[in-house]
N, C-alpha and C positions, 0 to 999 in steps of 0.2 A: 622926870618923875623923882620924887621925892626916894632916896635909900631906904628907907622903912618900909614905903609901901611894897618891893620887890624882894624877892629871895631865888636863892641861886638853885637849880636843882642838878640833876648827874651829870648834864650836858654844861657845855656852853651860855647857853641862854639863862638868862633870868627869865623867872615868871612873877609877874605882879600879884601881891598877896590880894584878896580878896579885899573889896569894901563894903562896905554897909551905909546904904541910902534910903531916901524915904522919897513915896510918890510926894511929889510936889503937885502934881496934877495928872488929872485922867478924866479925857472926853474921847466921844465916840470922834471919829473923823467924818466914816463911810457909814454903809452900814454891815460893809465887809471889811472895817479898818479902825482901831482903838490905836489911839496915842497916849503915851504915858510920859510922863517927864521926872524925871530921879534928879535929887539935888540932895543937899543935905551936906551936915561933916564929913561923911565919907569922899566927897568931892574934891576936897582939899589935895592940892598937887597935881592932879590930874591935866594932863598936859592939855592945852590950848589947842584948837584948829583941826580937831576931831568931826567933824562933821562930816559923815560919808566914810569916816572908819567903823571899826563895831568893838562890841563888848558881848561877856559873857556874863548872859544871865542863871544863876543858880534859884530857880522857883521850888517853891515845895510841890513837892510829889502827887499822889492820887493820894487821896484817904490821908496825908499828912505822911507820905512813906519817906523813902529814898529822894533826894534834890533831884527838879530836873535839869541839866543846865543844856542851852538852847542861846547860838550866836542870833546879834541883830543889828544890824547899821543903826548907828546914831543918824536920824532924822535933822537932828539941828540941836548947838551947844551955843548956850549962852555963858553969864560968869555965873548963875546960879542953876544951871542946871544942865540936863541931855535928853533930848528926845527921842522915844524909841517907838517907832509902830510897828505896832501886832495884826498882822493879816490874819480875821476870824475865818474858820472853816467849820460848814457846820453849825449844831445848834453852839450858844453860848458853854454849854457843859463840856465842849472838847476841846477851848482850849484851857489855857494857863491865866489869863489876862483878868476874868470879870473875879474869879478865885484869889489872886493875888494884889488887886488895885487896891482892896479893902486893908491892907495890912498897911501896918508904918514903915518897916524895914523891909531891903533886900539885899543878897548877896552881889557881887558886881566883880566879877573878875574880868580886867581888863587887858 
């Protein structure tokens, strides 16, 4: 991964700074299951052969509040993008998914 994208914190570890992607696409799967695929410039560097690893998603809140950020295995990476499925619980209103497909950007900490 690219030096830019990462920064050092108190420990040891790097942590990968945040990216910013856009739905490239979003269909139902199930009808207990939304897929969503993120691509975009933020993508850039992003290391290869990620499929069955996860990322961290940063969604907006309730009411536009505090981010929610919530892990998810990558479904499947191509060179233009990353798939990630959303298991619905509930009516459509509890989760994160039908709320956030609508937007062009998300946060993506990997």
């Amino acid at each position: 991964m690219d030096d830019d994208k990462t920064k050092q914190t108190d420990g040891n570890m790097a942590r990968p700074e945040p990216r910013n992607l856009r739905v490239i696409q979003s269909a139902r799967v199930t009808p207990n299951m939304h897929r969503v695929t993120l691509g975009g410039d933020g993508l850039d560097g992003f290391p290869a052969g990620q499929s069955g690893g996860y990322v961290k998603l940063m969604l907006t809140g309730p009411d536009g509040g505090r981010p929610l950020v919530r892990t998810y295995t990558i479904r499947n990476q191509s060179d233009g993008g990353i798939a990630v499925d959303f298991a619905l619980h509930g009516s459509d209103q509890d989760s994160p998914v039908p709320r956030q497909t609508g937007r062009s950007t998300r946060r993506l900490v990997t």
